[in-house]
C-alpha positions in Angstrom: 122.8 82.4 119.8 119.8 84.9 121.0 118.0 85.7 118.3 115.1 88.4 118.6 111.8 89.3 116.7 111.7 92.5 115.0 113.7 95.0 113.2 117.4 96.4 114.6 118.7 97.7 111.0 119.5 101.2 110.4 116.2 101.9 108.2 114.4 101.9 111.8 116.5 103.8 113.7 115.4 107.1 113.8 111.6 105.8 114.7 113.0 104.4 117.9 114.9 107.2 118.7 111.5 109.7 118.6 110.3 106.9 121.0 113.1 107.6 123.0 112.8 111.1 122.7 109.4 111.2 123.8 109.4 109.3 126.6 112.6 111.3 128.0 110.5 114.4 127.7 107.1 112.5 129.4 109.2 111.9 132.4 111.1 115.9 132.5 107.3 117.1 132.0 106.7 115.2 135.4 109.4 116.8 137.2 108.1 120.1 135.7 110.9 120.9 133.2 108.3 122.3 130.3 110.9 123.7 128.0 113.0 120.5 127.6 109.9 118.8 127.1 108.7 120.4 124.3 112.1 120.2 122.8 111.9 116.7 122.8 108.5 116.7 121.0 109.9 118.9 118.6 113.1 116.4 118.0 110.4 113.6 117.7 109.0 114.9 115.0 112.4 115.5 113.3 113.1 112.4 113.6 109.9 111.0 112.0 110.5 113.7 109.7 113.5 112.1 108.2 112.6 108.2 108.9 110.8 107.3 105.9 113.6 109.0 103.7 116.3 106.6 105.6 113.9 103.4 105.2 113.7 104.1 101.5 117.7 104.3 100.7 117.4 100.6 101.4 116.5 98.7 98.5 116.4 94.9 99.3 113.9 95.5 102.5 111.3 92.8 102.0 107.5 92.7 102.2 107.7 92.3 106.1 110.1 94.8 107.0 108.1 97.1 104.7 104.7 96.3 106.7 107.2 96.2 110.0 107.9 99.6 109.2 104.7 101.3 108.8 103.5 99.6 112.1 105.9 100.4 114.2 106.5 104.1 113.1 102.7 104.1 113.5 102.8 102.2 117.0 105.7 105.4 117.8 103.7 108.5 116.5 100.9 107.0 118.6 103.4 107.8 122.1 105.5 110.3 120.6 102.6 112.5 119.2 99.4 111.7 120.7 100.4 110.2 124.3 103.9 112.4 124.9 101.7 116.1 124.3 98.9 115.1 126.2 100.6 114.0 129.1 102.6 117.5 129.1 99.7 119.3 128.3 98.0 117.7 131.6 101.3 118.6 133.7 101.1 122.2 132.2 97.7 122.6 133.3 95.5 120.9 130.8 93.7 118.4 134.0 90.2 119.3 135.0 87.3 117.5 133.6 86.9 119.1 130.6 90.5 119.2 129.7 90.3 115.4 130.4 88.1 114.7 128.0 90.0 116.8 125.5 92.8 114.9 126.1 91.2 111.6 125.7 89.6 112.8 122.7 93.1 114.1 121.4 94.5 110.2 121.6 91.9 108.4 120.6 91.4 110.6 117.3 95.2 110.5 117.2 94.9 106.4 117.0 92.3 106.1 115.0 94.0 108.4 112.1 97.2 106.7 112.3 94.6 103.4 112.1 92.8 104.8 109.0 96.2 105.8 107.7 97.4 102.4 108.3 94.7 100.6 105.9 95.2 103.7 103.4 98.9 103.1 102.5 98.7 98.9 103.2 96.5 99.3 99.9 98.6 101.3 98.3 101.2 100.2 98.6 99.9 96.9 96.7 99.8 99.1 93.5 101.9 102.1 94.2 106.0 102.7 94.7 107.5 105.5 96.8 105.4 107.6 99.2 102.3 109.0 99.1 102.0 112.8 98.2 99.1 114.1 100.6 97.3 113.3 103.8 93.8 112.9 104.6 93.0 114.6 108.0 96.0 116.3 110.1 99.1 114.5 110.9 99.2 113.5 114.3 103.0 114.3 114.0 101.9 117.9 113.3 101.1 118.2 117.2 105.2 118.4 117.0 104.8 121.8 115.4 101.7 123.1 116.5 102.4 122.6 120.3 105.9 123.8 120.8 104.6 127.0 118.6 101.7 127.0 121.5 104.2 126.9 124.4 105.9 130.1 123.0 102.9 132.1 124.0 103.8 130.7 127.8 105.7 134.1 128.1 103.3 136.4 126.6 99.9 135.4 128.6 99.0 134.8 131.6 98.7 131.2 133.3 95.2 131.0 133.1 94.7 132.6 129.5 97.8 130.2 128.5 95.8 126.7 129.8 92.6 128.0 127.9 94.5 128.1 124.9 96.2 125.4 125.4 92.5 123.6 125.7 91.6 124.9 122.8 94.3 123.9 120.8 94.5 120.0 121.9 90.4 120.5 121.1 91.1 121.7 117.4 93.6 119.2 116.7 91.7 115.9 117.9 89.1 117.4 115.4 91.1 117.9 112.4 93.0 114.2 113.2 89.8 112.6 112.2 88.2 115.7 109.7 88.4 113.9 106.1 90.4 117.1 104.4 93.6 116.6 102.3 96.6 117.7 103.5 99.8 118.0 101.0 103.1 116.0 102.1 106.4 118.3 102.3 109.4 116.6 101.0 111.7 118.0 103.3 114.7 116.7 101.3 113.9 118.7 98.7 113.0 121.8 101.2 116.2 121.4 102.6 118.4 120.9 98.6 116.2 124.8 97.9 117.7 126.2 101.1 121.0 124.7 99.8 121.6 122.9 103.1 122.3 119.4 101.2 123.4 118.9 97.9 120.9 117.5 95.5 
């Protein structure tokens, strides 16, 4: 029988599927497809949205599948939020040598937040149930907000304005990744139980 390392059980599933997601909309930003792109971003970051709230409804996970879960969501958000809008950004227009740098500034804060994030809740985690109730720094899954919101100015500007802003934007969010500020958690269960769209 084949047996393979990792984790195939529901609790993962919707981490795997924003990896998906992102990479389908890398490879429609190549072909120039924009809009579906940024949709896909946007449905990354539902899905992350929503993963840790699945992992959680199981309660025999062990130790490893714990720590299996906060590296691989982290090794996804790295594609799905850092590498995915960067590469569309670049396609859009974002691809001279200053927006270069930008954009390797963007990933690299982007990986060392999720990295700092990493060692944050690994400790405490040792002395703490349940998730944690603020950030420090931005989210890199916020780029899942903050960029599609960006792109809707695409029709209101014109090309050049829009790739200035969109420089300017991928510049302010590499900053804030790694700017030591707290940022409160959303529990979008309990978002969603106020709008009466679940029960509670």
């Amino acid at each position: 029988m084949i047996k393979l390392i990792g984790v195939y059980d529901y609790t993962v599933i919707l981490t795997y599927l924003s990896l998906l997601s992102a990479v389908f909309g890398m490879r429609q930003a190549m072909h120039g497809n924009y809009d579906i792109s940024v949709l896909c971003i946007l449905i990354s970051g539902i899905c992350d949205a929503f993963d840790g709230a699945v992992a959680r409804t199981k309660k025999d996970r062990t130790e490893d599948e714990k720590a299996f879960g906060i590296q691989v969501d982290s090794l996804v958000d790295a594609i799905s939020f850092g590498v995915a809008p960067a590469f569309l950004c670049y396609c859009m227009g974002v691809n001279g040598m200053v927006g270069q740098f930008i954009l390797f500034c963007f990933c690299l804060c982007g990986v060392i937040r999720l990295a700092f994030f990493n060692v944050l809740e690994t400790n405490r985690q040792k002395t703490e149930d349940g998730c944690t109730k603020s950030y420090r720094g931005l989210p890199i899954t916020s780029s899942s907000i903050i960029l599609p919101i960006t792109y809707c100015l695409h029709d209101f500007l014109s090309p050049l304005v829009f790739v200035i802003v969109l420089h300017i934007v991928m510049g302010m969010m590499a900053f804030l990744f790694v700017l030591d500020f707290s940022v409160p958690k959303y529990d979008f269960k309990r978002i969603l139980v106020k709008l009466k769209l679940i029960e509670g």
